[in-house]
N, C-alpha and C positions, 0 to 999 in steps of 0.2 A: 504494500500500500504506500503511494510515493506523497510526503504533505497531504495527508488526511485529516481531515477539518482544519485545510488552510481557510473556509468562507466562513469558518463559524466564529463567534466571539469566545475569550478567553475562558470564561466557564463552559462554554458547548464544547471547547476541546478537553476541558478537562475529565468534566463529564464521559465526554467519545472515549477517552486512554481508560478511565476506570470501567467501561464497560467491555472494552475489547480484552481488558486485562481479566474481568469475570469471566465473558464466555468462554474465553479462548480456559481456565482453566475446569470452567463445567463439562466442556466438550474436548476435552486432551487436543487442542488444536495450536499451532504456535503461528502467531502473526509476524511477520515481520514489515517494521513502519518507519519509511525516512521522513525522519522532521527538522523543520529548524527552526520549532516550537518551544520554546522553554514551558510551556503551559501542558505540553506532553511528556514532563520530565518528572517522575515524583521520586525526592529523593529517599522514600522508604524502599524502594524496589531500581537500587543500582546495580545489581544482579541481570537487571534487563538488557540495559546500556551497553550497546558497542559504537566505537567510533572508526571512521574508514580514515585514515589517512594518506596523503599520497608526501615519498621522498622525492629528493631533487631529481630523481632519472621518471619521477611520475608511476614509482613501484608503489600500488596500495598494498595498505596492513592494519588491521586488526587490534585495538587499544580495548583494552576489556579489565584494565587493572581498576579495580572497586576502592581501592585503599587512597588515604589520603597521607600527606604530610612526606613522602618519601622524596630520595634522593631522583627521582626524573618526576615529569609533571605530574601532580597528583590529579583522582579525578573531576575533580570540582573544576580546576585548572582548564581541564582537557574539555569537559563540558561546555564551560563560557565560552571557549575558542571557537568550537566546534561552533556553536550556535550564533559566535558574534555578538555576547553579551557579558554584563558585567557580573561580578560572581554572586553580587548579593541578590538579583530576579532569582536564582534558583535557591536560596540560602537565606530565608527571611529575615531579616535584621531581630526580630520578633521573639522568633523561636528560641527555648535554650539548646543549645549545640552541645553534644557531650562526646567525645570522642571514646573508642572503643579499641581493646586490641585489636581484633580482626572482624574479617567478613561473618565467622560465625556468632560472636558475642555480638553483634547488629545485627543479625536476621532474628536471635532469640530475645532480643529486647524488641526490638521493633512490631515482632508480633504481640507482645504484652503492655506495649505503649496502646495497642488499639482496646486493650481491656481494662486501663486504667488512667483514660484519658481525662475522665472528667476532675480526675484529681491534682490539674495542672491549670493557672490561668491561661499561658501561653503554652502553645504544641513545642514537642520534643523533636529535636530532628539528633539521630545517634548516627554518627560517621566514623568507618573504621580506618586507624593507622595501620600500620606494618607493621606490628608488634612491639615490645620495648626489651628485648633480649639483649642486642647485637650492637645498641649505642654506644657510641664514645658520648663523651662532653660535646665534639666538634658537632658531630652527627647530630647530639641531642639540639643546641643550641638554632643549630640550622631547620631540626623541624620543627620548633615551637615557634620560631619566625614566621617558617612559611605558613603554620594554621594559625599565626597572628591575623594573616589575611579576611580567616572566616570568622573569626572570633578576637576579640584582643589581646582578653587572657584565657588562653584555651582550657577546659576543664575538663581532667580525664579522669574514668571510671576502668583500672584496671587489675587481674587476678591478685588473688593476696598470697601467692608465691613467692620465693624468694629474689623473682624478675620483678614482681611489683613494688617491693620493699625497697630494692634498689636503683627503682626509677624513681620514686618518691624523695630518695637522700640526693639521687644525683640530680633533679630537678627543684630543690628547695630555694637555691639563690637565683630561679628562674622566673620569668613572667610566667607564670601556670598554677592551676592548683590540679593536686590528685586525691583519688579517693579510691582504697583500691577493696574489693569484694568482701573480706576480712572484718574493714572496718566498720562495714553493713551486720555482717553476723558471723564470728568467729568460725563457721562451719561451714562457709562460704569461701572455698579456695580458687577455682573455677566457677565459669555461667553454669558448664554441666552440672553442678552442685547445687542449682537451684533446683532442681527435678528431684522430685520423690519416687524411693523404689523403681515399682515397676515405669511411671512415664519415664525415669532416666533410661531403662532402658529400651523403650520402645522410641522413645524421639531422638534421646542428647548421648548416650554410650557410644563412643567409637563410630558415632553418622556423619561426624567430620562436614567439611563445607557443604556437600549438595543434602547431607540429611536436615541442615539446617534450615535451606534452602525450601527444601519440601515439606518441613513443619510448618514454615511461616504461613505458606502456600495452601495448605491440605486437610491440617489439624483443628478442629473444631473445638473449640474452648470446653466444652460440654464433654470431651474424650479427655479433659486434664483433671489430677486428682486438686483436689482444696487447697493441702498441702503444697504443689505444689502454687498454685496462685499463689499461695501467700507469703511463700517467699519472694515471688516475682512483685508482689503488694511492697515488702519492706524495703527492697532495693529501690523501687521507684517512691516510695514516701521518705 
């Protein structure tokens, strides 16, 4: 579908991506849609998102990196470009932004941002880094800059590992604050960890990025035990 509701106004397109986004997953059918719509871009479903780009010999390729804040253009970056806009149309000045280690700690918050929305005055938008493993100082310094862009002082929620501990110390004399899973509820070391018994393992044990993916997508709030909600409740209270 090439600019599909290029005639419509910016809620008719909105509207148009949220319905092609349901049928297409009632009916296992995948659409594929060139836009240069920001209004067809929702950033709870960056999993969607590819970008074509062409090099100087005019060889296209394929940018499908979900993550933000890393050492080549993040996606937000790569988004605005693509579309010819500024970063804040897709990134509401509004919203609180919270950044995440990866693509799977954002598809399992993201889905529990839709069950506990009313508990926010303003919407949550969760955007995932590259992890916080593998930083130096330099490294670090350069990507709190660059997610200076979307936020000023970027605020991250990540595991309470002994990576999270030590993003935290080596981020202290930094523009940022952190908060890492731990300091929600001592028994919270990963997102996995928020899942009770059996839904850990039917959704979050070892389903890695596309089980995430297909939970956000599939899983019916009414198939999750209590337990589980209510840790997903105390993380976002």
């Amino acid at each position: 579908m090439d600019e599909v509701g290029s005639k419509l106004h910016a809620k008719g397109i909105t509207e148009l991506a949220n319905f092609l986004r349901s049928f297409a997953q009632q009916n296992n059918v995948n659409f594929v849609v060139a836009t240069h719509s920001p209004f067809m871009i929702n950033m709870d479903y960056l999993e969607e998102l590819r970008i074509i780009e062409n090099d100087e010999k005019n060889n296209a390729s394929i940018v499908d990196n979900f993550t933000v804040g890393g050492k080549e253009k993040d996606v937000i970056g790569n988004i605005a470009d693509a579309l010819t806009i500024e970063q804040f149309v897709i990134t509401n000045p509004k919203n609180i932004v919270i950044f995440v280690e990866g693509i799977t700690d954002y598809e399992y918050l993201t889905k529990f941002k839709q069950l506990y929305k009313n508990l926010f005055e303003h919407e949550i938008t969760f955007l995932p880094i590259q992890g916080v493993k593998t930083k130096n100082q330099t490294e670090l310094r350069e990507m709190i800059e660059k997610l200076g862009d979307i936020r000023l002082k970027p605020f991250f929620l990540v595991d309470g590992d002994d990576a999270g501990s030590k993003f935290i110390e080596e981020t202290k004399d930094l523009n940022c604050e952190v908060k890492t899973l731990s300091n929600i509820d001592s028994k919270f070391k990963v997102i996995e960890d928020l899942f009770d018994g059996e839904d850990k393992v039917k959704f979050a044990s070892e389903k890695g990025f596309n089980g995430a993916i297909e939970f956000k997508r599939t899983v019916d709030f009414d198939d999750i035990s209590e337990k589980t909600k209510a840790n997903f409740k105390k993380v976002f209270e």
